[in-house]
N, CA, C and O atoms as a Tinker XYZ file with bonds, in Angstrom:
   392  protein
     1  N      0.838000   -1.184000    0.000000    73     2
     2  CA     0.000000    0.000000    0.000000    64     1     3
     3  C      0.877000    1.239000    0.000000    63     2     4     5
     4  O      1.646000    1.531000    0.916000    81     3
     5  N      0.678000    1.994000   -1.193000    73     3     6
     6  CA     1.678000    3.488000   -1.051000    64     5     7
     7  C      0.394000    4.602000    0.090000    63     6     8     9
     8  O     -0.820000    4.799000    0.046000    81     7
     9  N      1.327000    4.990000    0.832000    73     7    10
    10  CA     0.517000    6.302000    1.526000    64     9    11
    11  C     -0.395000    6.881000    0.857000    63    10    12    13
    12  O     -1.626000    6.911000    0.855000    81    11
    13  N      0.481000    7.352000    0.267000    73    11    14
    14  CA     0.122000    8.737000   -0.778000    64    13    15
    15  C     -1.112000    8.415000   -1.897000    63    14    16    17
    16  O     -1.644000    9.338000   -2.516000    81    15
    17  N     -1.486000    7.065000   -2.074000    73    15    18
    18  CA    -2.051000    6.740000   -3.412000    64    17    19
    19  C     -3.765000    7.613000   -2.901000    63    18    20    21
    20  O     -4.694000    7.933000   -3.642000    81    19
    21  N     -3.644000    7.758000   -1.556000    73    19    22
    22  CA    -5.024000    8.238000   -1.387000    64    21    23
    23  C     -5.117000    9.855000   -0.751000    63    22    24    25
    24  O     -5.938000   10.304000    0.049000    81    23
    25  N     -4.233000   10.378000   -1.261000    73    23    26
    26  CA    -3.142000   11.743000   -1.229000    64    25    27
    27  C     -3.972000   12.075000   -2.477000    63    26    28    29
    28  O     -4.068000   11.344000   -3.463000    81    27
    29  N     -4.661000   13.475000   -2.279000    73    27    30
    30  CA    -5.791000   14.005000   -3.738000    64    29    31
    31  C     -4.805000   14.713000   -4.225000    63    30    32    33
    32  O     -3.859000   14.782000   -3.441000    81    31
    33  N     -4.609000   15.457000   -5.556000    73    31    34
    34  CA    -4.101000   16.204000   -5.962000    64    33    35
    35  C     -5.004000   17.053000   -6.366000    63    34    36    37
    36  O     -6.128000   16.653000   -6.669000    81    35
    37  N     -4.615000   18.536000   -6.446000    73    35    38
    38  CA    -5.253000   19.740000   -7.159000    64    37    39
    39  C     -4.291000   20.518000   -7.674000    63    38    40    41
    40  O     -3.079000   20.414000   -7.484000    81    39
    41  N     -4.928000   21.385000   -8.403000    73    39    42
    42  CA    -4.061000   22.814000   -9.079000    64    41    43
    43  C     -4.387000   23.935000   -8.484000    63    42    44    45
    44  O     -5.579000   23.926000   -8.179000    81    43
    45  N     -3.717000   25.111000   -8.123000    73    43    46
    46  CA    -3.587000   25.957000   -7.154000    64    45    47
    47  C     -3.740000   27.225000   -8.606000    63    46    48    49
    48  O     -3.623000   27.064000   -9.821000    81    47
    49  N     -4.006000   28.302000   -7.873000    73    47    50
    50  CA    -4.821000   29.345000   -8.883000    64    49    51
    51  C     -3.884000   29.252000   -9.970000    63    50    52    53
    52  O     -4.435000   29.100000  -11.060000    81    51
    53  N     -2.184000   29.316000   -9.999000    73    51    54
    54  CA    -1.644000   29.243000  -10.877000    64    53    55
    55  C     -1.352000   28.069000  -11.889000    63    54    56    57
    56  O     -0.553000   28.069000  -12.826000    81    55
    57  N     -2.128000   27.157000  -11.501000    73    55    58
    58  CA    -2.233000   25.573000  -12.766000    64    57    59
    59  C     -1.048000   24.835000  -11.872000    63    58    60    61
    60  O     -0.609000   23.794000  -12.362000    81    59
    61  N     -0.569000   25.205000  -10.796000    73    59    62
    62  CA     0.443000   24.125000  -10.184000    64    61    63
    63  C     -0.146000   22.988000   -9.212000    63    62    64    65
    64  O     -0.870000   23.310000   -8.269000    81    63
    65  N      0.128000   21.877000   -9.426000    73    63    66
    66  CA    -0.103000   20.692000   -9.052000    64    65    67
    67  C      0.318000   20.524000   -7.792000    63    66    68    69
    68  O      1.465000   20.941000   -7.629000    81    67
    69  N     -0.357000   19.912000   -6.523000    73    67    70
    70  CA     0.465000   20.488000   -5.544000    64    69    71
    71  C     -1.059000   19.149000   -4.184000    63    70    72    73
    72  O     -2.225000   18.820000   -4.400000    81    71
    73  N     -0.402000   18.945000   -3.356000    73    71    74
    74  CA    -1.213000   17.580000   -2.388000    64    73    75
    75  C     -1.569000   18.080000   -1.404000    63    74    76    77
    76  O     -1.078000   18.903000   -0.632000    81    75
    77  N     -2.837000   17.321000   -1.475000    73    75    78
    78  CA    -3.718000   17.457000   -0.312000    64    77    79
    79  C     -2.773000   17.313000    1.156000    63    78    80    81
    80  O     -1.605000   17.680000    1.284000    81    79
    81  N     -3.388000   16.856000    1.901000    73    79    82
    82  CA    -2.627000   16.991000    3.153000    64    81    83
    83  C     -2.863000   15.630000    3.596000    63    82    84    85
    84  O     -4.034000   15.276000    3.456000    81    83
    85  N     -1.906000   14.583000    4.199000    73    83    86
    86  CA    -2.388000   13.233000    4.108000    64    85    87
    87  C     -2.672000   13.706000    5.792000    63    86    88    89
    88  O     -2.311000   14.807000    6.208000    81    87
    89  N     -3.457000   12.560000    6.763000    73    87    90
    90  CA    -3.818000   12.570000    8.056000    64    89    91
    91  C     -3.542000   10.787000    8.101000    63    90    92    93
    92  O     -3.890000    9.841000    7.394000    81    91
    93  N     -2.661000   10.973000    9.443000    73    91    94
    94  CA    -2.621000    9.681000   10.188000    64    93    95
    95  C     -3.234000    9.292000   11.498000    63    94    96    97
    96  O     -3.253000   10.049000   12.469000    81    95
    97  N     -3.731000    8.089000   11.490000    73    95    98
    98  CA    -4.692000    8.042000   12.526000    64    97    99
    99  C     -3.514000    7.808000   13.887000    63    98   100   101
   100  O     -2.331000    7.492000   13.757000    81    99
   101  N     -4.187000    8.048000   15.065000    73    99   102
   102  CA    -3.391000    7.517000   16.391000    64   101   103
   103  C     -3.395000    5.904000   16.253000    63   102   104   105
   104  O     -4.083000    5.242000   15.476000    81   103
   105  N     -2.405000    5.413000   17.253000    73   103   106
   106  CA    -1.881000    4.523000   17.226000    64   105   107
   107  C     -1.801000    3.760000   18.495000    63   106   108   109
   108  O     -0.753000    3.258000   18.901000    81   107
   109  N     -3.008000    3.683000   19.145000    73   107   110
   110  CA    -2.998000    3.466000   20.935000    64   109   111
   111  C     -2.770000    1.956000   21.253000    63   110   112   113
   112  O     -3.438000    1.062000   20.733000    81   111
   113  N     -1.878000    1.774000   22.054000    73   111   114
   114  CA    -1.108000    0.574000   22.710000    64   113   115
   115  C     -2.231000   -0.463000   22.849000    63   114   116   117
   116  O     -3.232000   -0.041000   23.428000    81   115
   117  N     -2.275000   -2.233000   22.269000    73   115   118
   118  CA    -3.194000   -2.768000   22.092000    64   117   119
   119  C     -2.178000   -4.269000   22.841000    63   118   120   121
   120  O     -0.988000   -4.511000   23.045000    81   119
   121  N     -3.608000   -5.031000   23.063000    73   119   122
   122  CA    -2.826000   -6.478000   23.266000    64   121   123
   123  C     -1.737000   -7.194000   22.483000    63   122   124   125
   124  O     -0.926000   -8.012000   22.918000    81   123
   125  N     -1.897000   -6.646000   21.022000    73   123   126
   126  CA    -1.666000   -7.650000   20.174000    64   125   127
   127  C     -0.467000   -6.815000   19.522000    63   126   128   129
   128  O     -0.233000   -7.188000   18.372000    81   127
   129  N      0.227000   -5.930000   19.913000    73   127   130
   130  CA     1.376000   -4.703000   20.370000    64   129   131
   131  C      3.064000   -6.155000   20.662000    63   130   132   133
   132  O      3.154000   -6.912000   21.629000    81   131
   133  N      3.943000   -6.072000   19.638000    73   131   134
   134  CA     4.814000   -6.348000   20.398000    64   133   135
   135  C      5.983000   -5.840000   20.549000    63   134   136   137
   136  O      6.159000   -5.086000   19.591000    81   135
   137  N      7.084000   -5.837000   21.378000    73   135   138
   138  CA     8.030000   -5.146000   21.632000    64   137   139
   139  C      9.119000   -5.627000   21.327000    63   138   140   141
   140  O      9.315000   -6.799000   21.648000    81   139
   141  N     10.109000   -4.930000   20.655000    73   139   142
   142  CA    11.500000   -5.433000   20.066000    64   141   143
   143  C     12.583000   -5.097000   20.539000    63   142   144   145
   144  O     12.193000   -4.266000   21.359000    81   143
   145  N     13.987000   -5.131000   20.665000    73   143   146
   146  CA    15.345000   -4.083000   21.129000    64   145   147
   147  C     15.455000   -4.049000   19.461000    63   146   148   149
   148  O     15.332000   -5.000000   18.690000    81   147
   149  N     15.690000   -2.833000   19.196000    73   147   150
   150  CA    16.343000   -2.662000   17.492000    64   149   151
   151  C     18.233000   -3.243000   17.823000    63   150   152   153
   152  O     18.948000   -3.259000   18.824000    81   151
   153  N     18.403000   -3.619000   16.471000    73   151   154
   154  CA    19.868000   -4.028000   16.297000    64   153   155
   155  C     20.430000   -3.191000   15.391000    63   154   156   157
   156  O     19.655000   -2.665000   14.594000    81   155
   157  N     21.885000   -2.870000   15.293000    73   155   158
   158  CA    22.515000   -2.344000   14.475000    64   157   159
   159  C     21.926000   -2.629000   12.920000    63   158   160   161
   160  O     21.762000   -3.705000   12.346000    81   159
   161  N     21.711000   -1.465000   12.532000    73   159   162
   162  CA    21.314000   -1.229000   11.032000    64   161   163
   163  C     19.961000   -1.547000   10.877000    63   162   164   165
   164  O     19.720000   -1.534000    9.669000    81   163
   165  N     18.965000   -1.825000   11.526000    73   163   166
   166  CA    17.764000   -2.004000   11.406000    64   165   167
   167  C     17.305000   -0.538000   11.032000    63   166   168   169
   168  O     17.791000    0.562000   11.294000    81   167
   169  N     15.715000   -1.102000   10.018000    73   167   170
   170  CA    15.720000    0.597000    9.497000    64   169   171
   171  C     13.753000    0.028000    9.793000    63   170   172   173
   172  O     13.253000   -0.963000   10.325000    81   171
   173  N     13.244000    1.107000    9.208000    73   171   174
   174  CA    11.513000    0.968000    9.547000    64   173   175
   175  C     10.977000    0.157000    8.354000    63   174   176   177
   176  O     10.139000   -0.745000    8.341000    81   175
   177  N     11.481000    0.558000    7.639000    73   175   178
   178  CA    10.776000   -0.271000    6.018000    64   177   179
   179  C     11.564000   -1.519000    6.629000    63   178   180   181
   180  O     10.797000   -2.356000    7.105000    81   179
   181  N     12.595000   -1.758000    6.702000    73   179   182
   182  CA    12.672000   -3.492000    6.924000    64   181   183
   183  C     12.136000   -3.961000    7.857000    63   182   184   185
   184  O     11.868000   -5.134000    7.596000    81   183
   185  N     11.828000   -3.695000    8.807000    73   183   186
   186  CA    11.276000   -3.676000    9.834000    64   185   187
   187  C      9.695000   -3.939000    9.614000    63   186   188   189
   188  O      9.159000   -4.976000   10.005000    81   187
   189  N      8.832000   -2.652000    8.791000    73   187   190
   190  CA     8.148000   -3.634000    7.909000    64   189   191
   191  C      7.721000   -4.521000    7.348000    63   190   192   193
   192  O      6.711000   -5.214000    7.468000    81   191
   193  N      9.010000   -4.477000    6.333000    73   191   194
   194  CA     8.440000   -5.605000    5.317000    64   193   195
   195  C      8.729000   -7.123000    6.475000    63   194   196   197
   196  O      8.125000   -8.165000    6.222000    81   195
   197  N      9.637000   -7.049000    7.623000    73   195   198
   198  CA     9.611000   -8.163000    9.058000    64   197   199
   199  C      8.401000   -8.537000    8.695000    63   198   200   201
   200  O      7.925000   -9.295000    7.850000    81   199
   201  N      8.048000   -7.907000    9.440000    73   199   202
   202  CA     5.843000   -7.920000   10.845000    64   201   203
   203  C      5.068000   -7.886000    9.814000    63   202   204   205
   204  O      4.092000   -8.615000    9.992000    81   203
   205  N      5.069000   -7.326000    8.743000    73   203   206
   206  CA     3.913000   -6.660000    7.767000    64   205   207
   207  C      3.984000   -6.946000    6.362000    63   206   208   209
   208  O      3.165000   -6.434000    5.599000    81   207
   209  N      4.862000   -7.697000    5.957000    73   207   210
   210  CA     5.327000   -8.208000    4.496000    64   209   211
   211  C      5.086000   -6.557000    3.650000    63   210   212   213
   212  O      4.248000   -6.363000    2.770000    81   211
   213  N      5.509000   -6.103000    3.889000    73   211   214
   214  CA     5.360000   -4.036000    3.143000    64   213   215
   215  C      6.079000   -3.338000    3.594000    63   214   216   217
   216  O      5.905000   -2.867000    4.718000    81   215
   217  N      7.183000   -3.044000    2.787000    73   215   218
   218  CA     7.956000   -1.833000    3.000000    64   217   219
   219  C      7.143000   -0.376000    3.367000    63   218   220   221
   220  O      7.376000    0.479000    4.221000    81   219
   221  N      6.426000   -0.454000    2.662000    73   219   222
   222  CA     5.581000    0.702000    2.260000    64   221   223
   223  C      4.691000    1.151000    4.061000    63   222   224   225
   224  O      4.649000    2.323000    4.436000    81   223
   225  N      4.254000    0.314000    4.678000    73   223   226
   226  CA     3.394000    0.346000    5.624000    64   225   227
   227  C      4.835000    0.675000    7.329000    63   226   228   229
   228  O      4.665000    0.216000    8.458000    81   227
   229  N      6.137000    1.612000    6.845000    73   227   230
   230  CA     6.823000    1.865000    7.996000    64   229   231
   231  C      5.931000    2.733000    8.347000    63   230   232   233
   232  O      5.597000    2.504000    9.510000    81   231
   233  N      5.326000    3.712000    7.860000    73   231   234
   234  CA     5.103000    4.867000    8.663000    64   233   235
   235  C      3.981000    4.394000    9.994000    63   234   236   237
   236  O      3.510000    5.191000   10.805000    81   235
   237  N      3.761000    3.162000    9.967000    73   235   238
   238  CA     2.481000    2.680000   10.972000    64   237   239
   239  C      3.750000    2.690000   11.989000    63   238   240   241
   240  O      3.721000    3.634000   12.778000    81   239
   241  N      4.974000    1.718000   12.124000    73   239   242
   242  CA     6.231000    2.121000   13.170000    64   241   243
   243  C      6.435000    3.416000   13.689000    63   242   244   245
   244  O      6.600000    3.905000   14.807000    81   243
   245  N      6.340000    4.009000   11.974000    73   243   246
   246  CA     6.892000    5.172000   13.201000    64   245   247
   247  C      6.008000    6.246000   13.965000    63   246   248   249
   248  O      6.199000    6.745000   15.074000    81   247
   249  N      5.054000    6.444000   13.113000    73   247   250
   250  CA     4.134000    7.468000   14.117000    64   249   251
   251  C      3.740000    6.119000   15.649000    63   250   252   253
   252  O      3.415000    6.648000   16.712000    81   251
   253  N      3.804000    4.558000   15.622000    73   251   254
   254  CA     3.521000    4.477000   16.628000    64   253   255
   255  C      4.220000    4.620000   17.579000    63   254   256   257
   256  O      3.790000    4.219000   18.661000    81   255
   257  N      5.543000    5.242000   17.503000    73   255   258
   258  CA     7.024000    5.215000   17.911000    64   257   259
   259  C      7.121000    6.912000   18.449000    63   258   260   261
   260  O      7.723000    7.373000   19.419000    81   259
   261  N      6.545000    7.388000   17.734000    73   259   262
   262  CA     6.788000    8.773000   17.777000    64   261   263
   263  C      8.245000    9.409000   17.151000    63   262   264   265
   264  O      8.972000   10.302000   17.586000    81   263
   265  N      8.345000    8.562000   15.950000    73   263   266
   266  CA     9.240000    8.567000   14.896000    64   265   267
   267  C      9.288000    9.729000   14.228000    63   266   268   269
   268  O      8.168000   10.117000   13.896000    81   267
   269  N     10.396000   10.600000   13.830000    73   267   270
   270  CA     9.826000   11.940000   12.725000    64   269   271
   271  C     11.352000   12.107000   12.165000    63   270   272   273
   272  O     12.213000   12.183000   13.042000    81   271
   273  N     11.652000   12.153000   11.230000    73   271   274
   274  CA    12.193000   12.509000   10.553000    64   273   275
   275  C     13.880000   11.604000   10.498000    63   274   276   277
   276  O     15.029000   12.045000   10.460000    81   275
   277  N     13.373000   10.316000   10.516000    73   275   278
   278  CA    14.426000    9.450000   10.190000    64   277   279
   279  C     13.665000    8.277000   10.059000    63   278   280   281
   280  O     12.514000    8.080000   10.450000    81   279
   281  N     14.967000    6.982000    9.050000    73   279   282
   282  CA    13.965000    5.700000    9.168000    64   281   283
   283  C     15.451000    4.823000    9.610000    63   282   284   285
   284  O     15.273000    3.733000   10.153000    81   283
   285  N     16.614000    5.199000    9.427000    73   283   286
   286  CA    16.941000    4.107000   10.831000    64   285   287
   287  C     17.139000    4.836000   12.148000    63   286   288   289
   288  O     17.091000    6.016000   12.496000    81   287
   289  N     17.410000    3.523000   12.823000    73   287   290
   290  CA    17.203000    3.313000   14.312000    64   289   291
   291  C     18.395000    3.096000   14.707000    63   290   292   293
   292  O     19.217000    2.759000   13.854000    81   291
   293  N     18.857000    3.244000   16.263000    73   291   294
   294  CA    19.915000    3.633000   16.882000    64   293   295
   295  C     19.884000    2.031000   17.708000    63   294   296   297
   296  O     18.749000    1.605000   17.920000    81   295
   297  N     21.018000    1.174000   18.156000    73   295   298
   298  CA    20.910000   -0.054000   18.280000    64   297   299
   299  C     20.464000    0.215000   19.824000    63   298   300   301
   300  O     20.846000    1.096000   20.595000    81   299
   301  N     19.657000   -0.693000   19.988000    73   299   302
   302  CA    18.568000   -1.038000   21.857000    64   301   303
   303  C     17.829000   -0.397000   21.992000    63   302   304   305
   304  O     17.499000   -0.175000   23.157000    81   303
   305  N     16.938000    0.461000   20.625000    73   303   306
   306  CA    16.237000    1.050000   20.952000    64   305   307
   307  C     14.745000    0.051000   20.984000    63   306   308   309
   308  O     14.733000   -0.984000   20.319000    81   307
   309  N     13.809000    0.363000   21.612000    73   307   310
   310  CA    12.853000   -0.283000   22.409000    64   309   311
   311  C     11.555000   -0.154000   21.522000    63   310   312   313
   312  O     10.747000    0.740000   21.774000    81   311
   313  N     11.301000   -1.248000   20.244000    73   311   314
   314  CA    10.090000   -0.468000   19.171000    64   313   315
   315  C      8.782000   -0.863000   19.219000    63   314   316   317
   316  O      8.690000   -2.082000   19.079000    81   315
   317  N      7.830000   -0.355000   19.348000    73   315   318
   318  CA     6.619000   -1.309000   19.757000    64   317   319
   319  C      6.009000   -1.437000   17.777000    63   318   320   321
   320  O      5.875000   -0.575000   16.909000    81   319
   321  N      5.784000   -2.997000   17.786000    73   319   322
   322  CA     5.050000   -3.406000   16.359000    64   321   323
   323  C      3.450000   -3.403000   16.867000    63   322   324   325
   324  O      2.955000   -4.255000   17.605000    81   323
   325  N      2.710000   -2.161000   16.258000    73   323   326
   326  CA     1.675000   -2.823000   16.731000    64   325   327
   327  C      1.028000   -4.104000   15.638000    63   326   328   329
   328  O      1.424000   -4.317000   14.492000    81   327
   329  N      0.036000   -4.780000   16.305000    73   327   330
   330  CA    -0.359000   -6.149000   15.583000    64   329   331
   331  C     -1.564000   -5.932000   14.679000    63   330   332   333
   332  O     -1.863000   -6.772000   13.830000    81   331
   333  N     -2.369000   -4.631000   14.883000    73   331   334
   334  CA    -3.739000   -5.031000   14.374000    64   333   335
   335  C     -3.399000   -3.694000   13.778000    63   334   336   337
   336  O     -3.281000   -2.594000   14.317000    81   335
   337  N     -3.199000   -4.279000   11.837000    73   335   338
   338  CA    -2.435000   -3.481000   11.187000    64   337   339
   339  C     -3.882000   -3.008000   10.607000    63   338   340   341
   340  O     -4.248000   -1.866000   10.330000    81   339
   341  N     -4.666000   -4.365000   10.497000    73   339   342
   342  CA    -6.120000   -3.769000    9.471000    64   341   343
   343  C     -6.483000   -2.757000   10.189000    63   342   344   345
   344  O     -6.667000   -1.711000    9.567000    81   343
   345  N     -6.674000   -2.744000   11.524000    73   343   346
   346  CA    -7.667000   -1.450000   12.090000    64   345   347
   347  C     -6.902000   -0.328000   11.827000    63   346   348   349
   348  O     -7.734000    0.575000   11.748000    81   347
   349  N     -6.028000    0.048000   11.682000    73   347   350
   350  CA    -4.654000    0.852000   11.644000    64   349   351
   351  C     -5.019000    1.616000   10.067000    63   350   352   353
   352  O     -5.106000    2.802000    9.747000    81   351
   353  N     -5.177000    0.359000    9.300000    73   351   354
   354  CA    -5.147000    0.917000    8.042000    64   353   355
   355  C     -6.455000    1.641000    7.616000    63   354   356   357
   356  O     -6.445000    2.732000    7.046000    81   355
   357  N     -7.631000    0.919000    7.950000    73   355   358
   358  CA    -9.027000    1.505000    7.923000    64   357   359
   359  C     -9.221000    2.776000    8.640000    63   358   360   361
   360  O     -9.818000    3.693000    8.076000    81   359
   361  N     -8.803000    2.897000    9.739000    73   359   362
   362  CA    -8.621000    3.660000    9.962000    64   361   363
   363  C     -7.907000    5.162000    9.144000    63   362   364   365
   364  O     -8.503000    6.238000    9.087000    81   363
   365  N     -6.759000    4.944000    8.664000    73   363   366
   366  CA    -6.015000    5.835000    7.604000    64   365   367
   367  C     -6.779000    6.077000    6.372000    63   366   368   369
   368  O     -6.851000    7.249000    6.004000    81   367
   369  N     -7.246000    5.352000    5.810000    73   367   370
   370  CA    -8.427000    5.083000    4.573000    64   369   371
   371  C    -10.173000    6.060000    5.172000    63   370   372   373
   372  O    -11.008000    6.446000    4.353000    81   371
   373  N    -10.297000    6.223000    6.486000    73   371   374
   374  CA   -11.594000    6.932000    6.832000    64   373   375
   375  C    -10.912000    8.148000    6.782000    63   374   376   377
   376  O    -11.318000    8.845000    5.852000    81   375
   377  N    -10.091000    8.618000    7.393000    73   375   378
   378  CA    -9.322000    9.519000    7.881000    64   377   379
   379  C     -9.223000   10.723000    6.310000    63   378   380   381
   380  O     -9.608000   11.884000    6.172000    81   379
   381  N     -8.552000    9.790000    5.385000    73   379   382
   382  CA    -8.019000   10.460000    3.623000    64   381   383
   383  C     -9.408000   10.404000    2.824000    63   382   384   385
   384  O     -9.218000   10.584000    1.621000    81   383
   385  N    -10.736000   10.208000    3.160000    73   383   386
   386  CA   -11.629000    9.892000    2.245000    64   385   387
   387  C    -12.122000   11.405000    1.808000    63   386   388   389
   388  O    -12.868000   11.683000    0.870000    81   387
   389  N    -11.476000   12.340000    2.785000    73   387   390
   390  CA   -12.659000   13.231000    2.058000    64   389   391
   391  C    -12.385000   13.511000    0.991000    63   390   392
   392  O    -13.163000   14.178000    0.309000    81   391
């Protein structure tokens, strides 16, 4: 699943092409939540495509991480996978519909 595929596009008064604003849903600590130590060179997309067979689906790591503006990780750091990726995603999909 690309993020963005549900990312609208428009043209702005001057004919420039330019994206909606994507919204991510929260990410609240669940049973089915598990916890990792990161290892040297571990990054979020692999990490991913691990738990979730999808590169594409890191950003669920990192906003549940409180991740911003990097995708590797520093070694022992403490990552929670959450498990219940469908609600996660439906969620993101209600969220981008308008």
């Amino acid at each position: 699943m690309n993020r963005y595929e549900k990312t609208k596009i428009k043209l702005d008064k001057t004919g420039i092409r330019t994206y909606t604003t994507t919204y991510y849903p929260s990410i609240p600590i669940e049973n089915s939540d598990k916890f990792i130590v990161t290892k040297t060179g571990d990054r979020l997309d692999n990490l991913a495509f691990k738990y979730y067979g999808d590169t594409t689906l890191w950003w669920i790591l990192a906003k549940a991480n409180g991740i911003r503006g990097k995708v590797a990780l520093a070694p022992s750091e403490i990552l929670r996978i959450p498990g219940n990726i469908r609600n996660i995603l439906e969620k993101f999909d209600d969220l981008n519909r308008r």
